[in-house]
N, C-alpha and C positions, 0 to 999 in steps of 0.2 A: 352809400345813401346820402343823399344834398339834407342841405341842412334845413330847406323847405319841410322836406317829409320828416325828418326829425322833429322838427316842431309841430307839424302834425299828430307825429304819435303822441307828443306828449302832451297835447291837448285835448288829443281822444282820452288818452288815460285819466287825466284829471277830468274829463265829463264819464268816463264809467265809473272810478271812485264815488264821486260826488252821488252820482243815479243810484248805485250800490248801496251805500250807508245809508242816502232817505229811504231805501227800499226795506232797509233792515231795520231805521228809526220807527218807522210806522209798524214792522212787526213788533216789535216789540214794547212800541208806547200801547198797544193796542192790548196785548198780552196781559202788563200790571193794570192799563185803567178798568179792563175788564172784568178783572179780579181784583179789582177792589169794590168797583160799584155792582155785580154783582150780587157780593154777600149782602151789602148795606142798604140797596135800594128795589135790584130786581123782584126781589121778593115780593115787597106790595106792591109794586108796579103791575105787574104779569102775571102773579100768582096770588092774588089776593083772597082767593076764595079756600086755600089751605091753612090746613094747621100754621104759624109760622116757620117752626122749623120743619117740618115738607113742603113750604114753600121756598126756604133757603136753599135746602139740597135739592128741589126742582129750577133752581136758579143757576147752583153752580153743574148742576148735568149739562145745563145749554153752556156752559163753560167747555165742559166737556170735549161737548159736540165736535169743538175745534181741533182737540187732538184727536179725535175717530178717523177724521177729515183729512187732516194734514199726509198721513202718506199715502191718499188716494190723489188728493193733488197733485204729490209729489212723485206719484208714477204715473200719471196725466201728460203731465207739463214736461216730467222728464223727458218725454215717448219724442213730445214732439219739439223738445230744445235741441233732442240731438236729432231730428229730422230736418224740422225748420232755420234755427238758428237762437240763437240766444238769444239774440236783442229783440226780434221778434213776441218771443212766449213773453219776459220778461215784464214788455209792457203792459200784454194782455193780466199775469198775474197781479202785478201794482193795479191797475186798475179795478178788478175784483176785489181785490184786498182792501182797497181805502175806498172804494165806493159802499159797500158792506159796511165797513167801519161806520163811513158816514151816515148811511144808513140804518142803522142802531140807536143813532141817535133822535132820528124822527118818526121814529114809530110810535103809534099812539099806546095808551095805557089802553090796560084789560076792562076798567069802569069805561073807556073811550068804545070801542069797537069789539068788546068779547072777548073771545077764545081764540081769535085771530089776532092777537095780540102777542100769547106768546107764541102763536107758530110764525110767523111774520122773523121773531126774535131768530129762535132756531134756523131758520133757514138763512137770513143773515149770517149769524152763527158759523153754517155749514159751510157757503159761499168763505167766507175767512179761511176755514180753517184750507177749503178746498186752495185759494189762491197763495195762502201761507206755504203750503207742500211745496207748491212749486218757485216760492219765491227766493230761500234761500240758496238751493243748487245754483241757480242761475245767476244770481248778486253775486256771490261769491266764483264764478267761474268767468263771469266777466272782469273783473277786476286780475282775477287768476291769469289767463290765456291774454289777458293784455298788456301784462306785464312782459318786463326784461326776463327772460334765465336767472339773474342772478339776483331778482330783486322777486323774485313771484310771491316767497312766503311772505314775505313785507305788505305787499298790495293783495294778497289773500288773505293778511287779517283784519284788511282795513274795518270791511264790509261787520266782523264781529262787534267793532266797537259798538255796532245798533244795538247789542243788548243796553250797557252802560246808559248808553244818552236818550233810549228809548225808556231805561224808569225813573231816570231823572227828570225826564221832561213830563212825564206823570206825574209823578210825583208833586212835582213843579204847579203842574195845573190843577190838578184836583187844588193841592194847598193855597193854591192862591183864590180859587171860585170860594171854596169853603172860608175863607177870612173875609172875603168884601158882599157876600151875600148870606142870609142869614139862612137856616135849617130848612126850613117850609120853601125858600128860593132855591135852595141848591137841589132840595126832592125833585120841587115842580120842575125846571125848565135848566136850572145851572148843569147839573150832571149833562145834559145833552149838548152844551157846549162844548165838553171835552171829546166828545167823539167828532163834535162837527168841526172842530179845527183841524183834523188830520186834513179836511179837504184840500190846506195849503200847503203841506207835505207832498199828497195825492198831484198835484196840478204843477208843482216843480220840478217831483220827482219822476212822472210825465214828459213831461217836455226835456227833461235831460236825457232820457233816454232816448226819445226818438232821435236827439242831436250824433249819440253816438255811433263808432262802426263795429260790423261784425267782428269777431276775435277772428285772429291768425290761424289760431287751430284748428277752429271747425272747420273753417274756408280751404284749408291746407288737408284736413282730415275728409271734407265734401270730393276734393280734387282727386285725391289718391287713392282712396278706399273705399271697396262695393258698401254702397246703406245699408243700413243692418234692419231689414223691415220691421222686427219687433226690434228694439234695444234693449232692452231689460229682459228680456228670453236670454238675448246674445250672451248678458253680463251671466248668468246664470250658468249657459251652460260653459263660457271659455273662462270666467272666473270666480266659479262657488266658493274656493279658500279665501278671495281678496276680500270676498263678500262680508263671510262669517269674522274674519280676521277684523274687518275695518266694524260691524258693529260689536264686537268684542271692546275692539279699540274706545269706540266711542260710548260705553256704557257709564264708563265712571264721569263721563262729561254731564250725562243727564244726572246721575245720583248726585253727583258734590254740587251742580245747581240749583238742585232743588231740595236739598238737605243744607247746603250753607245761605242758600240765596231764601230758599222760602221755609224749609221746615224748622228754621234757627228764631222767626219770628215767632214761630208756635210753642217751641221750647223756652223760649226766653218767656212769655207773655204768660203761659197756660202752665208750665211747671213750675215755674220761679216769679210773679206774679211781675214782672218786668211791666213800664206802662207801654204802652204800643207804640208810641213818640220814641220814646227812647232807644228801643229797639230797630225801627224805622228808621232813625238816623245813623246809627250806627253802619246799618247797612246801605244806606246810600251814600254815608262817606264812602266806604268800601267801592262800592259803584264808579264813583269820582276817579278815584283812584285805578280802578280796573279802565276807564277808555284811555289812559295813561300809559298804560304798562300794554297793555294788546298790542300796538304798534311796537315796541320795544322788543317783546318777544316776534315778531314775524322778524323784523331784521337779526336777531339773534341765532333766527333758524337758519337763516339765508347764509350765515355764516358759519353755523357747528351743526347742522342736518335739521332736516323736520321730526324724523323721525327718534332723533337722540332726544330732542328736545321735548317730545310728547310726553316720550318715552318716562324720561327722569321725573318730570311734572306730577303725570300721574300716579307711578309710583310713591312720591312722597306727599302727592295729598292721599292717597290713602295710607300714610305711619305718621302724617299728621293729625289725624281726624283723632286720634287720643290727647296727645296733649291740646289740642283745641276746645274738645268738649270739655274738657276738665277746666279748664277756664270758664266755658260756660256755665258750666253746673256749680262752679266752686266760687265764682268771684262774677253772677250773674248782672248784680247791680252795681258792677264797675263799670263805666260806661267806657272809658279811656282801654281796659284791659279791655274788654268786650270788641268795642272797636277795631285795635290792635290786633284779636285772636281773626276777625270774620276781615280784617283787608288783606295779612298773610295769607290767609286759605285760600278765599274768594278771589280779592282782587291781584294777588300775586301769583300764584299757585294754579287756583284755575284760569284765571287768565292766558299762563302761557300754555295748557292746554289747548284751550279754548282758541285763541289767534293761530296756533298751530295747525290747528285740526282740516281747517279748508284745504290748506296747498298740500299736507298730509294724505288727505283722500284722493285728492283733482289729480297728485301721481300716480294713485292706483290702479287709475284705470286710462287706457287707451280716450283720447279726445269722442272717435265715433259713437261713442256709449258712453262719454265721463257724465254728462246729465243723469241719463237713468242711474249710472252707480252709484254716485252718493248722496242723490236724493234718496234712494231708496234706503243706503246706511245710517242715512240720518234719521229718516223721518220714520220708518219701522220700528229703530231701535229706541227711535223715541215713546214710545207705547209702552213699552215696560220698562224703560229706563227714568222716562219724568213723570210717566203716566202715575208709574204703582208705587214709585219713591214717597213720597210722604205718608201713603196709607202702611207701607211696609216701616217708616223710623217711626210713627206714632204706635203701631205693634211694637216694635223691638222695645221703645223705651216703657211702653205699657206692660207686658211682661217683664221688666227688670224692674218694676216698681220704681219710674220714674228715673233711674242711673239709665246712663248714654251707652252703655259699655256693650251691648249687645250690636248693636246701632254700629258702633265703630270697627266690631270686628266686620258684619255686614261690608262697609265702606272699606278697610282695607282689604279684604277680599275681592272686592271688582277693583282696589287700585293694583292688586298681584294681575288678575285675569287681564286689564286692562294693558300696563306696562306689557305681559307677554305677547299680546296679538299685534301690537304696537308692533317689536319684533320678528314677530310672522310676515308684519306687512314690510317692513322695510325688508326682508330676505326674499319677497316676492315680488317687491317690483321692479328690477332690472327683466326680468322676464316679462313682465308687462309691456316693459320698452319696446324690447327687442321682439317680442310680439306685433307690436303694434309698428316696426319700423324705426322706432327713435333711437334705439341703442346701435 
């Protein structure tokens, strides 16, 4: 290879990186500032004519909405990333995703236009969650199939860091609108600023994708083997075990995110009267420190497996989740221990899960169907895995009369299930390979 085309590749790679992580930034800025504004504001905005609290919970249903969505997008967009190409759906999802976004934000209130207020929201809403399904298989497999062999799990975590820098940057904005504009400003019109800034995310992260090239795989997978006119039929019927295996794998991903990342706020805040602030920071140091460690772990996979790597991860955040909560429950308004307990778990711990998990799946499955496989392992097992997590740790610690301990067995039970399908998967995909020709 001239050293022309060399530098080539590695310009390409650094614009699918780049297209990848805004693609993943806006999911997941999108994700916390929606659920923050939300609980706080949707409610008299769109729903003013209810109770309050049946206005709240008819606020966070449109929340909802988006995980109902998401693994219909996500076998949507799969269908046709592994028909089309990748960089193709790709743009079409970002596009959906942050025009919806933007969207959100200039919708008039329910005293503005009626009852078309909040279906306007909802379908918004839906539109999201629909372009959401299909945006992380494809970030993450661009970045995956563009890389080197020896460097994939490295450039397949890249794309995760958009949890990290997507609620920081929320974070970021909400706290900054909320200090230079007063209450009545940030109701009226401030809140709609933060959705209408993603427009600049949207328009960069746009135009970098249209810059980049197809991946090697698909184009190499298009050349050599018959279409698979359903793709997701195919994944089903040549790999049910990879299937089940990989959302096994991927359960305690959803549970420890949403049990360290959001249900820690509620325990800290509602059980142990922690102020919001303080709890809030703790977890966004955590945050800081997870886009950190993400890239840390892919090159660490790339060197001792993905699958050892998952493997151990998971396992020990679930025989973590005791002595963590016990921190939390025991020394809640310690901010520094607190801290400490939620960046080990969180930003360490699940992190290298979590960085892991792309290049983890993207080998499980053959290129001509790797779209539909692990959007669908994703975004399925995301329904009961982030969906029912918080209603199931507010049970667990409700019945033990506010003690986490129910809670934890809960959590190291999907880190045993999880660690074993881990397992399953890596003793299945050499078969994969060599199925699909690579072995």
């Amino acid at each position: 290879m001239s050293n022309e085309q060399t530098l080539d590749q590695q310009k390409n790679l650094r614009r699918v990186v780049i297209s990848s992580v805004l693609g993943a930034v806006i999911e997941w800025y999108d994700f916390f500032l929606y659920g923050v504004v939300a609980g706080l504001f949707f409610n008299k905005l769109y729903f003013p004519d209810f109770d309050p609290r049946i206005g709240t919970m008819l606020a966070f249903a449109t929340f909802a909405v988006g995980f109902v969505a998401r693994p219909l997008g996500g076998i949507i967009f799969g269908h046709f990333g592994d028909k089309l190409g990748r960089k193709k759906v790709l743009i079409l999802t970002l596009e959906i995703m942050g025009t919806a976004t933007v969207c959100i934000g200039l919708i008039p209130t329910y005293e503005t236009i009626g009852i078309w207020a909040p279906i306007l929201l909802i379908i918004c809403r839906l539109l999201q969650g629909i372009g959401l399904g299909g945006e992380w298989g494809g970030a993450v497999l661009m970045s995956f199939e563009s890389a080197p062999e020896s460097k994939r799990a490295f450039y397949g975590s890249l794309p995760q860091i958009g949890m990290s820098i997507g609620l920081l940057l929320a974070s970021g904005v909400i706290a900054l609108l909320s200090a230079i504009l007063s209450p009545e400003s940030f109701l009226s019109w401030g809140w709609r600023v933060a959705f209408i800034l993603s427009a600049v995310l949207l328009i960069v992260g746009s135009y970098m994708r249209m810059t980049v090239q197809e991946t090697k795989d698909f184009a190499e997978a298009k050349a050599k083997a018959p279409e698979a006119k359903f793709p997701l039929i195919e994944v089903f019927k040549k790999y049910p075990k990879m299937v089940l295996a990989g959302m096994g794998a991927r359960f305690l991903d959803g549970v420890s995110f949403n049990v360290f990342g959001v249900y820690s706020l509620t325990y800290l805040t509602q059980q142990h009267g922690v102020h919001r602030e303080a709890a809030l920071s703790s977890l966004i140091v955590a945050s800081a420190v997870m886009a950190v460690a993400i890239p840390f772990w892919g090159q660490f996979a790339d060197r001792h497996g993905k699958a050892k790597i998952f493997g151990i991860c998971v396992l020990l955040l679930g025989i973590i989740s005791f002595p963590a909560f016990w921190v939390l429950h025991n020394y809640a308004h310690n901010f520094v221990l607190v801290t400490l307990t939620l960046t080990l778990a969180f930003a360490i711990l699940h992190a290298g899960q979590y960085a892991t998990m792309a290049s983890l799946f993207s080998d499980s499955f053959p290129a001509e169907v790797r779209y539909s496989g692990i959007s669908f392992v994703y975004q399925f097992t995301a329904i009961f895995a982030s969906g029912l997590t918080p209603m199931i740790a507010t049970a667990l610690t409700g019945w033990a009369d506010g003690q986490p301990w129910y809670l934890c067995m809960y959590f190291c039970f999907w880190g045993v299930v999880s660690a074993l399908c881990t397992y399953a998967l890596y003793k299945m995909s050499p078969q994969v390979k060599a199925a699909a020709g690579q072995a």
